[in-house]
C-alpha positions in Angstrom: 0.0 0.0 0.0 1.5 3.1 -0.9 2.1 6.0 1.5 -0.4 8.6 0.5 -3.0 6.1 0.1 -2.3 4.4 3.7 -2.4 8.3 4.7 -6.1 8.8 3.4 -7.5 6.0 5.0 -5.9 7.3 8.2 -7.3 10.8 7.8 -10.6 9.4 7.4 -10.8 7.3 10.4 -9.5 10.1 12.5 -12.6 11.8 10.8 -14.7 9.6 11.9 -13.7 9.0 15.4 -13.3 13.6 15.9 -17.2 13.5 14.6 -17.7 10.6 17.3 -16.4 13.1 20.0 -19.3 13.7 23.0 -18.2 15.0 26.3 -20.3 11.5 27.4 -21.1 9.9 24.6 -18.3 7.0 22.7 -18.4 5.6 19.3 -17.0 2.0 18.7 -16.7 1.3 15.2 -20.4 2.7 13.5 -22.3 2.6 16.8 -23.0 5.6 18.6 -23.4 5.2 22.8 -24.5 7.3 25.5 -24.7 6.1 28.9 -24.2 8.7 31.2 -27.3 10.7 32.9 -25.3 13.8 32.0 -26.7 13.7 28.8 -30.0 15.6 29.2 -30.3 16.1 25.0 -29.8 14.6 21.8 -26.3 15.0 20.6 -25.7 17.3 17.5 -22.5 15.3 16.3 -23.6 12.1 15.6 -21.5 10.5 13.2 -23.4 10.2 9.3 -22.4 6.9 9.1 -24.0 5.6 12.4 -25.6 2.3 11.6 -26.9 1.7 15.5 -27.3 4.2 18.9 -28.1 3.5 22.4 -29.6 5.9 24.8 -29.4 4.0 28.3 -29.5 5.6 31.7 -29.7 9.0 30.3 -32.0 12.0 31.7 -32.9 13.3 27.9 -36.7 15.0 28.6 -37.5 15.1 25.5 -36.4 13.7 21.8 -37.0 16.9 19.5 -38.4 16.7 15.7 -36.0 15.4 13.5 -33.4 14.4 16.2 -31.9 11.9 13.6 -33.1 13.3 10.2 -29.9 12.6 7.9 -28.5 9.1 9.7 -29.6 7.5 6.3 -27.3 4.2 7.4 -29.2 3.8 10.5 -30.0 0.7 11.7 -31.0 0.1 15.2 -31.7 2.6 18.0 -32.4 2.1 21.8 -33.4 4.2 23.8 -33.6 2.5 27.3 -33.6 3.0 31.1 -34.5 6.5 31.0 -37.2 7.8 33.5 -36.9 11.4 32.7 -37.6 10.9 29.0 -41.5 12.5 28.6 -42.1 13.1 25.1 -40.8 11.8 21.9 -41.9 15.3 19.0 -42.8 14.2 15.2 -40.3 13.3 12.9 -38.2 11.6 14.8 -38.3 8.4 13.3 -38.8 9.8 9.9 -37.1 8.6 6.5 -35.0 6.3 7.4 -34.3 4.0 4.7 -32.3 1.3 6.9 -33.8 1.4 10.2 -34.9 -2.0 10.9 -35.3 -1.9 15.1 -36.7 0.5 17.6 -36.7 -0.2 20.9 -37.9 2.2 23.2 -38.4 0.6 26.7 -38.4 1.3 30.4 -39.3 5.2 30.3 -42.0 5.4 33.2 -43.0 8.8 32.5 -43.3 9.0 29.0 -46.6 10.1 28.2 -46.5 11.6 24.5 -45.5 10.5 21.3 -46.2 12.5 18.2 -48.5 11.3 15.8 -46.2 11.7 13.3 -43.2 10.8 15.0 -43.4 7.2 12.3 -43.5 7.6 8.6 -41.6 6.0 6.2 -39.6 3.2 7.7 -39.0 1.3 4.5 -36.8 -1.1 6.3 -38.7 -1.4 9.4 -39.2 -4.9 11.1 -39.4 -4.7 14.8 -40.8 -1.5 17.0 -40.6 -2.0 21.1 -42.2 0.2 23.2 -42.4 -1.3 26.4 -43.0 0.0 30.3 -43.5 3.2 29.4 -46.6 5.9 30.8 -48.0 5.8 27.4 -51.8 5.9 27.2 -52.9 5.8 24.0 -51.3 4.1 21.7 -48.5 5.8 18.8 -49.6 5.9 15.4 -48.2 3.3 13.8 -50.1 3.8 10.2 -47.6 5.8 8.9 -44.7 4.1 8.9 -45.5 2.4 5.3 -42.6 -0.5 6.1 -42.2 -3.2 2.9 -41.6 -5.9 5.8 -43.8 -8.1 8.1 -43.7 -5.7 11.3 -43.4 -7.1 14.8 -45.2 -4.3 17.2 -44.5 -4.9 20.9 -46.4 -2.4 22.7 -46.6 -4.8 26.3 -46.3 -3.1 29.8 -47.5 0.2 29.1 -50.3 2.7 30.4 -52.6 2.2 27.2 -56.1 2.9 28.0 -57.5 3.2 24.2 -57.0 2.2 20.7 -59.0 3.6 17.6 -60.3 1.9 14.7 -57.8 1.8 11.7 -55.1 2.1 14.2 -53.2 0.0 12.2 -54.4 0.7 8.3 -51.7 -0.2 5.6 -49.7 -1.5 8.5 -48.7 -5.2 7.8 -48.2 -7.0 10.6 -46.6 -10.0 11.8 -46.8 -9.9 15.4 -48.9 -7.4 17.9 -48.1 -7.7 21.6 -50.2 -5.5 23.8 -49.8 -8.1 26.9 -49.4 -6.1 30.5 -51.5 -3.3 29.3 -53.5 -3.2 32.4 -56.0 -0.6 31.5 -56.7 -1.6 28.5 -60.6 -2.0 27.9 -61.6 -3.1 24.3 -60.5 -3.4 20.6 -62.7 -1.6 18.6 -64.3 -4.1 15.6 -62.6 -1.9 13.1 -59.1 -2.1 14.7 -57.6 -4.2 11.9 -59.7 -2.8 9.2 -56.7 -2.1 6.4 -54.0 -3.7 8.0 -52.4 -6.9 6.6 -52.7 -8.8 10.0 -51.6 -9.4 13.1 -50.4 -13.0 12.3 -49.6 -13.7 16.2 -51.9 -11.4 18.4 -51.2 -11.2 22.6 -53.3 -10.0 24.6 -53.0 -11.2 28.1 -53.1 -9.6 31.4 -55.5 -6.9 29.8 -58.6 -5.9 30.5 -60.3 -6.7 27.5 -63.8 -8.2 27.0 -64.3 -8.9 23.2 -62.2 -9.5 20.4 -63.0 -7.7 17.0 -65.1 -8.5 14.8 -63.3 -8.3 11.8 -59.3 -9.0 11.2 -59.1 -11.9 13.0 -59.1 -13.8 9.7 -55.1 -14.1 9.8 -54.2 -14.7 13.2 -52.3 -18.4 13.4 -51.6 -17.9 16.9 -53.6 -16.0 19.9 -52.5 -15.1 23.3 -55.0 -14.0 26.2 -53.4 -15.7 29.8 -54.8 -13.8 32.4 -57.1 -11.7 30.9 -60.0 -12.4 33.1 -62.3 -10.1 31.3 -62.6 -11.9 28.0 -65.6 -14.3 28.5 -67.0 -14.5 25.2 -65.7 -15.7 22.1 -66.5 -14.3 19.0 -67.7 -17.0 15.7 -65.2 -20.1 15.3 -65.7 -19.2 11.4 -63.4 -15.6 11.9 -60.5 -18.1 13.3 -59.9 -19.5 9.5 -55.9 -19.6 10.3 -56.2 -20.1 14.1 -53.9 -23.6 14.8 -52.5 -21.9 18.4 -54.2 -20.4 21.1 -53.6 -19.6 24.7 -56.6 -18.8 26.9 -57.2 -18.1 30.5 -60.4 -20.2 31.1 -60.5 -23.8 30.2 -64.0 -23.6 28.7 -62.9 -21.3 25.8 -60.8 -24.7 24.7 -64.3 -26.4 24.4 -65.3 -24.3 21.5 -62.0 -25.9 19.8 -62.2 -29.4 20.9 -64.9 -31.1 18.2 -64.1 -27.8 15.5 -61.8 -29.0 12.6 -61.5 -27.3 9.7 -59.8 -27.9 6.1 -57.0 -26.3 4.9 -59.2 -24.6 2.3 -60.5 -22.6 5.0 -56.8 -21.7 5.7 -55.7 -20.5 2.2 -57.9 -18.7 0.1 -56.1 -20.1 -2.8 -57.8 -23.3 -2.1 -60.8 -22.0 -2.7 -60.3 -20.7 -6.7 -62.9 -22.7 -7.9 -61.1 -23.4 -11.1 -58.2 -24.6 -9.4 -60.1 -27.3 -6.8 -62.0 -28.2 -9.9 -58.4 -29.4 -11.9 -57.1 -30.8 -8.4 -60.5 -33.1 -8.5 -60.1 -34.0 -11.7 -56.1 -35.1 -11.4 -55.5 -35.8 -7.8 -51.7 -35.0 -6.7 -51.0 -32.5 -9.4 -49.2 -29.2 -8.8 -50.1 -26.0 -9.8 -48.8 -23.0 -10.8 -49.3 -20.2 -7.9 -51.8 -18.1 -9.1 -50.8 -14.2 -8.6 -54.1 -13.4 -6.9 -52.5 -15.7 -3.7 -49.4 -14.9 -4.4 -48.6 -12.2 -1.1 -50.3 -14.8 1.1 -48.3 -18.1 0.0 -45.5 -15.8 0.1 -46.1 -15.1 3.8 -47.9 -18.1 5.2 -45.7 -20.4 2.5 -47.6 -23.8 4.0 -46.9 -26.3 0.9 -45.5 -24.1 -1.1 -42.0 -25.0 -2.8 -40.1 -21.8 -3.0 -37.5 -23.3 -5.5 -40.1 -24.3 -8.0 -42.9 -21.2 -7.4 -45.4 -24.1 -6.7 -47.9 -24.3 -4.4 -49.0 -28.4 -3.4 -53.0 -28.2 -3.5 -53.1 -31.7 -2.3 -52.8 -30.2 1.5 -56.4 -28.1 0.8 -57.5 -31.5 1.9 -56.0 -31.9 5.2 -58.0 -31.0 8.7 -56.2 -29.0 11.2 -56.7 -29.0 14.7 -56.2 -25.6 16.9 -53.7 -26.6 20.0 -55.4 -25.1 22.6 -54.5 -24.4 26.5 -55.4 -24.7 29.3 -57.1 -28.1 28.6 -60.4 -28.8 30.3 -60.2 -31.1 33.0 -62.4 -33.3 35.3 -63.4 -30.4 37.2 -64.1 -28.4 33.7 -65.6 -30.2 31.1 -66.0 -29.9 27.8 -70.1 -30.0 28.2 -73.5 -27.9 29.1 -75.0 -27.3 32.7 -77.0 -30.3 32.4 -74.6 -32.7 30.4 -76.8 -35.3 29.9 -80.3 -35.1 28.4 -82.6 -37.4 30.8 -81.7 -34.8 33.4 -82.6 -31.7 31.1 -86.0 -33.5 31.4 -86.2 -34.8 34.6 -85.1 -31.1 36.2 -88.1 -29.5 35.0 -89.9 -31.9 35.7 -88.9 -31.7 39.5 -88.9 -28.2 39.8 -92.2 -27.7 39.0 -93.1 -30.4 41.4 -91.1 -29.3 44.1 -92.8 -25.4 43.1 -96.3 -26.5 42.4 -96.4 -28.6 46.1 -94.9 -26.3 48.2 -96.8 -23.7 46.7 -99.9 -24.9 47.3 -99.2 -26.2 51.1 -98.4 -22.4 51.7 -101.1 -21.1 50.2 -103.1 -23.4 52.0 -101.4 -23.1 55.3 -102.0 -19.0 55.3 -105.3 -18.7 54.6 -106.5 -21.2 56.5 -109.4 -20.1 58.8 -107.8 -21.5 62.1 -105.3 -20.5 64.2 -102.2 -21.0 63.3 -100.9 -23.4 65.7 -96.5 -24.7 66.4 -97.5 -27.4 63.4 -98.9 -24.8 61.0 -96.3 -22.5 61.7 -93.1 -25.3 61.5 -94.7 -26.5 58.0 -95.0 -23.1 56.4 -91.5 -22.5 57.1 -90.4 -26.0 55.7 -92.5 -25.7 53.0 -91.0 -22.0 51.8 -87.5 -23.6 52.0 -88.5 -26.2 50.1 -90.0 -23.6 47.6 -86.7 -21.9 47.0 -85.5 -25.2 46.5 -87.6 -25.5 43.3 -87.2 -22.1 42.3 -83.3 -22.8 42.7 -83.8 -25.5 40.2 -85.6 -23.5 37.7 -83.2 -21.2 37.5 -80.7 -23.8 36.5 -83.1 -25.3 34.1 -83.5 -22.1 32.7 -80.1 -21.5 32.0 -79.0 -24.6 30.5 -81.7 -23.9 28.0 -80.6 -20.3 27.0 -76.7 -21.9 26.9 -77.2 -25.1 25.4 -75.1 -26.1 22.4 -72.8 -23.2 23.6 -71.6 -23.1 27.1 -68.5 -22.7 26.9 -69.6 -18.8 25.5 -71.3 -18.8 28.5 -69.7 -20.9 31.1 -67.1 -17.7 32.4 -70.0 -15.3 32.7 -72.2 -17.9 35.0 -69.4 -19.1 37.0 -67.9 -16.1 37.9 -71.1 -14.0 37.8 -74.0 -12.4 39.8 -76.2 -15.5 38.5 -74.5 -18.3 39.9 -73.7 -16.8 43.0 -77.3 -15.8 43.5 -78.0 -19.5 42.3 -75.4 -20.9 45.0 -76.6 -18.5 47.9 -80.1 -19.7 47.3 -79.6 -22.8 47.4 -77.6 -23.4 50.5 -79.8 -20.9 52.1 -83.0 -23.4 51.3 -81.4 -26.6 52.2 -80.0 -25.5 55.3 -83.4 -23.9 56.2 -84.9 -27.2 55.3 -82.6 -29.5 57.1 -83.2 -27.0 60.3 -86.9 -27.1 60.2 -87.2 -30.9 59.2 -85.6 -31.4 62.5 -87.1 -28.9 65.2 -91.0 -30.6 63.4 -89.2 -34.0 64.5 -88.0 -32.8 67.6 -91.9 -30.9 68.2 -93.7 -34.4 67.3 -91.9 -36.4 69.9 -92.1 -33.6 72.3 -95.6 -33.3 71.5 -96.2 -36.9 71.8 -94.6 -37.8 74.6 -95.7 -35.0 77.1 -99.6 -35.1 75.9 -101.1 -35.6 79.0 -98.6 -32.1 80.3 -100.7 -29.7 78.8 -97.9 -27.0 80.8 -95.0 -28.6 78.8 -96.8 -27.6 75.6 -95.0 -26.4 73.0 -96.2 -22.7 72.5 -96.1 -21.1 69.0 -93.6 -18.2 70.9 -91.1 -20.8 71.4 -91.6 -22.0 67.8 -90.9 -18.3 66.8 -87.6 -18.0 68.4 -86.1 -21.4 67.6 -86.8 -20.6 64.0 -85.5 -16.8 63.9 -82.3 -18.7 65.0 -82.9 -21.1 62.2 -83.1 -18.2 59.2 -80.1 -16.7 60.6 -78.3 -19.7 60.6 -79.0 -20.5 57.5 -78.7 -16.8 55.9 -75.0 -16.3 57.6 -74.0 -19.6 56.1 -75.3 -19.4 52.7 -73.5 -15.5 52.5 -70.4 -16.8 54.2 -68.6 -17.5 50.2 -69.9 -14.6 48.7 -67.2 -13.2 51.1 -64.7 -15.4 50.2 -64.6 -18.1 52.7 -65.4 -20.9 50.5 -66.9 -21.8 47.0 -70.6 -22.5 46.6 -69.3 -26.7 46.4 -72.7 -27.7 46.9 -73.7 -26.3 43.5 -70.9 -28.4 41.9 -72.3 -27.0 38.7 -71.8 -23.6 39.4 -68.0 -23.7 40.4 -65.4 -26.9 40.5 -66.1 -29.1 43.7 -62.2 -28.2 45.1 -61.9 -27.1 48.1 -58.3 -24.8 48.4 -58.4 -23.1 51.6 -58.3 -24.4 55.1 -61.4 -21.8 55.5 -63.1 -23.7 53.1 -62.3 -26.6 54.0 -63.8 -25.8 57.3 -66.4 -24.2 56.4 -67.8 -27.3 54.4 -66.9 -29.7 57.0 -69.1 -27.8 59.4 -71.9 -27.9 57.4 -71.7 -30.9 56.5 -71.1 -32.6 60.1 -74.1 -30.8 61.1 -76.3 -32.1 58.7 -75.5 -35.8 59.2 -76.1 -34.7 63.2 -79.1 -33.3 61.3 -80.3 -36.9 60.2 -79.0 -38.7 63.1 -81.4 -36.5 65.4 -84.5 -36.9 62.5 -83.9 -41.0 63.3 -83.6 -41.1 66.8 -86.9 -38.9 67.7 -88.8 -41.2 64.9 -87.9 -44.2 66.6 -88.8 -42.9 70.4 -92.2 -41.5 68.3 -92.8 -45.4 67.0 -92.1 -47.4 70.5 -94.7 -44.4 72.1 -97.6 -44.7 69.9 -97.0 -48.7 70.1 -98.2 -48.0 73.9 -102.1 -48.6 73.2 -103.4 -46.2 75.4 -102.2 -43.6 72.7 -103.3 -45.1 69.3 -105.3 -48.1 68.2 -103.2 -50.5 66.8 -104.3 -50.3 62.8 -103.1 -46.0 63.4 -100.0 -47.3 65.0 -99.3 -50.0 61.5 -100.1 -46.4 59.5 -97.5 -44.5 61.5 -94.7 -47.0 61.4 -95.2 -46.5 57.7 -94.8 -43.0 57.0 -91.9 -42.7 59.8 -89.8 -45.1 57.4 -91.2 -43.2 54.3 -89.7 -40.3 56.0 -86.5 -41.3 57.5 -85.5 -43.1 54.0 -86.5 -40.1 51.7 -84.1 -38.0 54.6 -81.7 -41.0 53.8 -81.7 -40.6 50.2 -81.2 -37.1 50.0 -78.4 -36.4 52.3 -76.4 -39.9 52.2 -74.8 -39.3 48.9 -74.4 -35.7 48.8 -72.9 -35.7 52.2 -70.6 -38.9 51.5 -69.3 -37.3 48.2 -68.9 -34.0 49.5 -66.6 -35.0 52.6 -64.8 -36.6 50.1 -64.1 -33.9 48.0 -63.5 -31.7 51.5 -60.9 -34.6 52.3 -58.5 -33.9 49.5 -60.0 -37.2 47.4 -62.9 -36.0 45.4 -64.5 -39.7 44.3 -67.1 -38.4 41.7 -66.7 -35.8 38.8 -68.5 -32.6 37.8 -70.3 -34.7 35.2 -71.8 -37.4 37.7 -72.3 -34.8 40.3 -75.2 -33.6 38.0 -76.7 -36.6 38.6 -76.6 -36.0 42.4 -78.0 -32.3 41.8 -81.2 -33.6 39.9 -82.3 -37.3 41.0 -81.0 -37.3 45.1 -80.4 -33.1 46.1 -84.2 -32.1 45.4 -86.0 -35.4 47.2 -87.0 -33.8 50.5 -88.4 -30.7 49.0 -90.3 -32.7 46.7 -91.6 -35.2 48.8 -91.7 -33.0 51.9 -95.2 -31.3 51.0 -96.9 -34.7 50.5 -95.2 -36.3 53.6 -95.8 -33.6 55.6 -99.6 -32.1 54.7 -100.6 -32.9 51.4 -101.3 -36.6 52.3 -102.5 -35.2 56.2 -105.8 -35.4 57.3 -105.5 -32.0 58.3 -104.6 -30.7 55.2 -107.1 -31.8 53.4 -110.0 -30.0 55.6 -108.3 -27.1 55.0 -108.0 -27.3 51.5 -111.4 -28.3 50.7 -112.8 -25.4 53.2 -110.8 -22.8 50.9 -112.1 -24.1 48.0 -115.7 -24.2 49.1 -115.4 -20.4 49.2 -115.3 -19.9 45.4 -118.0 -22.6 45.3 -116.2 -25.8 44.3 -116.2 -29.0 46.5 -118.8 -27.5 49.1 -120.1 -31.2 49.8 -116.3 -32.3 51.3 -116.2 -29.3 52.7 -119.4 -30.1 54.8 -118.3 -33.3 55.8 -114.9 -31.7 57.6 -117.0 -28.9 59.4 -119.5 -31.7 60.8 -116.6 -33.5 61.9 -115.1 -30.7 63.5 -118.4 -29.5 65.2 -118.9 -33.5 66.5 -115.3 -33.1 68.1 -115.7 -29.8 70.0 -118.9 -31.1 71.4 -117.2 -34.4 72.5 -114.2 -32.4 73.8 -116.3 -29.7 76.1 -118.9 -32.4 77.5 -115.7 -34.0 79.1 -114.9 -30.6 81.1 -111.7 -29.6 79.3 -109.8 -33.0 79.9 -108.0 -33.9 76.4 -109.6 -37.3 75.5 -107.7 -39.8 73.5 -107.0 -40.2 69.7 -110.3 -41.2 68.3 -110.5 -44.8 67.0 -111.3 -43.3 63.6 -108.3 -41.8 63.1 -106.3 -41.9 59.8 -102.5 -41.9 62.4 -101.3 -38.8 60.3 -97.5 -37.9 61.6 -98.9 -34.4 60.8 -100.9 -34.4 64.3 -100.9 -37.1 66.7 -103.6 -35.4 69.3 -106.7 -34.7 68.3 -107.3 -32.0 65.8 -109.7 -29.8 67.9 -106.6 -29.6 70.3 -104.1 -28.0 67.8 -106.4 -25.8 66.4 
């Protein structure tokens, strides 16, 4: 090399290296560095042939218009670590043939960037902003870049994006994960951009996805994003094969949904070219040009070295991989997942709604005074009521869901409706259990102090024990609303696990005190049978009728609250033995027996009862004849019952042995 050139090449690099020159910036070889918080502006003497520069750890407030208007070899800048950066002015990122990367990240209190501070990034293929204080989001529609962008706009402050935010934008990848105030995506967001291929959304705050532009996406990200319940129409997913969802129901819609690759590529679908591919199996095509951007970017099948495009995969069925999986706990199925109990619910409720109703109806306007009886089975027979209404509701909703719960199955589990569901129910068969036991606990008290007319049990005292009973019941039922546990008893409603200790408690309690419940039902009924087997109290044909409907009782107690309680201690144990599916079962054939049954057991099939009922009707002139016949008898008793000067005589030989009042009726009335 001779000496004067050897000399030019040495002025020049001392050229470059004096432009380099910052009182706290460096240059190694084309990259331009400033690291120092004494910088507080933009350096005027960056080099021209600068291909990369970092900003880190520097207090620069703002980044003026046209900061690096002229770096035409610019490749890369990062501007990083700097909390006293605030606003970014328009131009800045402006005609820049060779930029490829911006990365603009940890800058807590920037706030603005100029609308214009993107246009015509030719080159452009990746733009971070990330953990900045950035509300709305920059305009990115301006940047006109030839190559498949990659937008990370995660961790920010953005609170709203507008439709056509991204118009003439084509992008690859759009991460807006960690933007925790973000609400929606309008349904125009996409409209005019070629895009987002991958689209992340999690840890957001947004509720529906957009109607339109989801045509593209391969892969979709929403973890943690706790808002998005609802899933728009499988049919806008025609590349979907990837997604990532927070609930485990949104996987259901994907589990039995396959679609052809025809749906993938619209290049499949040229009629012309699906009709040669019929006609000569196997054979490959040239690409048409109409396809020709999309093969290009989503190049499934196609051959790049021969410009052919394979049509034999329009054929094949892709499945979407989808997480989290549903699992024994959430399964892939509708409230009531099988169809004999989509029947048999209604036709329980309105059993359980029409008996009850009807006792309580009966039970208030009846003309008598309302005696400890009357009183304990109006109280029974409400629980029982909201029982049946409890049921409906469910009924109800597995008919507006059905076919497509898993749109649903977020909304009710979470929602106002299944925690009104859940409170209602525990409330009832709490309330229920309670009362079943203080009328057991009344009969044999009743019975076996009948000659003790002092020891009677008053309807004040009947008051007061069940006051205690509603609030019981009421504080329980409320207790998960608050947290403490899950509404487990409505296993349909929420997964029977129990994860806290609190809960775990809180189940066990009610629990133990339901089986102390049945124990207590079971020991009065037999003292009640060995009494009335004493025939100084009942005739021995009333004593046969009375063994009867004690067993009727205690088994239909059995029935109920065996199972339920058995499985549910399970589940409260760590080693749940039946599944969400089978648990259904529970729900519809054993849960509702009591407050079916109850209202027949109880008055419906009662002596008692029946006087009543034909006494009401007799007033809008139907049945006046049966009617009659009860009023005679009860005349015939008084008579009998004040010619023997006030002492209570015994059961008459007559007698039909009705549980529902073992003295004589003239007594409790």
């Amino acid at each position: 090399m001779s000496p004067a050139l050897l000399a030019c090449l040495l002025l020049l690099l001392l050229a470059g290296c004096l432009g380099c020159q910052h009182h706290a910036c460096r240059c190694l070889a084309r990259v331009f560095i400033c690291q120092e918080s004494q910088v507080v502006q933009v350096p005027r003497d960056i080099p021209a042939n600068t291909t990369e520069l970092r900003f880190v750890l520097t207090k620069m407030r703002v980044i003026p218009k046209g900061a690096f208007t002229g770096l035409v070899d610019l490749e890369k800048i990062e501007i990083s670590q700097n909390d006293a950066l605030e606003v970014i002015e328009a131009n800045v990122f402006s005609n820049l043939p060779k930029l490829h990367e911006i990365r603009i990240e940890k800058a807590n209190n920037l706030v603005y960037i100029d609308k214009d501070a993107f246009q015509h990034l030719p080159s452009l293929r990746y733009l971070l902003i990330s953990n900045t204080g950035l509300r709305f989001l920059p305009a990115v529609h301006k940047i006109h870049s030839f190559q498949k962008v990659l937008l990370w706009l995660n961790k920010n402050g953005i609170q709203d994006i507008e439709d056509h935010a991204f118009n003439g934008t084509y992008l690859d990848e759009l991460n807006l994960s960690d933007n925790h105030n973000l609400e929606k995506l309008p349904n125009e967001v996409f409209q005019g951009a070629n895009g987002p291929v991958v689209l992340d959304i999690s840890s957001t705050k947004i509720s529906f996805l957009p109607s339109h532009g989801l045509e593209l996406i391969k892969k979709l990200r929403a973890r943690s994003t706790y808002n998005l319940k609802k899933l728009p129409d499988l049919s806008k997913f025609r590349s979907l094969i990837e997604a990532n969802f927070t609930y485990p129901s949104h996987c259901c819609a994907f589990t039995n949904w396959k679609r052809q690759k025809t749906e993938l590529h619209p290049i499949c679908s040229i009629s012309q070219v699906k009709q040669d591919f019929e006609e000569k199996p196997g054979k490959k095509l040239q690409r048409r040009s109409a396809a020709e951007d999309y093969i290009s970017n989503y190049g499934i099948g196609f051959d790049p070295a021969e410009n052919e495009f394979d049509y034999g995969l329009c054929n094949e069925v892709v499945n979407v991989v989808c997480s989290p999986k549903p699992d024994a706990f959430n399964p892939c199925e509708d409230i009531m997942g099988y169809n004999i109990l989509r029947v048999l619910i209604w036709f329980i409720n309105i059993l359980a709604i029409t008996g009850n109703t009807v006792v309580l109806i009966i039970l208030i306007s009846s003309q008598y005074k309302l005696t400890v009886p009357r009183f304990l089975m109006c109280n029974l027979a409400f629980a029982d009521l909201c029982i049946g209404i409890y049921l409906l509701f469910i009924a109800s909703v597995d008919i507006q869901t059905k076919s497509q719960y898993y749109n649903y199955a977020i909304d009710w589990q979470t929602g106002a409706g299944c925690n009104a569901a859940g409170f209602f129910t525990v409330f009832a068969s709490e309330l229920s259990v309670y009362t079943l036991t203080v009328i057991t606990l009344e009969r044999w008290h009743t019975i076996t102090y009948a000659m003790q007319l002092h020891r009677k049990v008053r309807l004040r005292h009947a008051v007061i024990v069940m006051i205690f009973g509603w609030v019981f019941a009421f504080t329980v039922a409320l207790l998960p609303i608050f947290g403490v546990s899950s509404y487990m008893k409505v296993s349909i409603c929420l997964p029977m696990d129990i994860e806290t200790p609190f809960a775990q408690a809180y189940v066990m309690f009610l629990l133990v005190l339901n089986v102390l419940a049945f124990v207590v039902i079971c020991v009065c009924y037999t003292c009640i049978y060995f009494t009335v087997r004493n025939p100084n109290v009942v005739s021995s044909n009333s004593d046969t009728k009375i063994a009867k409907r004690m067993a009727i009782l205690i088994f239909t107690d059995f029935l109920c609250m065996a199972p339920i309680s058995f499985f549910a201690i399970s589940a409260s144990l760590k080693v749940p033995l039946i599944t969400v599916s089978n648990s259904k079962i529970l729900l519809v054939l054993f849960y509702p027996i009591n407050s079916c049954a109850n209202p027949f057991l109880y008055a419906i099939f009662t002596k008692t009862f029946r006087r009543d009922f034909f006494i009401l009707l007799s007033k809008f002139g139907c049945c006046e004849m049966q009617a009659q016949i009860y009023r005679t008898e009860i005349s015939s008793s008084a008579h009998t019952f004040h010619t023997r000067n006030g002492h209570c005589p015994p059961a008459s030989k007559n007698g039909d042995g009705t549980i529902y009042s073992l003295v004589p009726l003239n007594h409790l009335n």
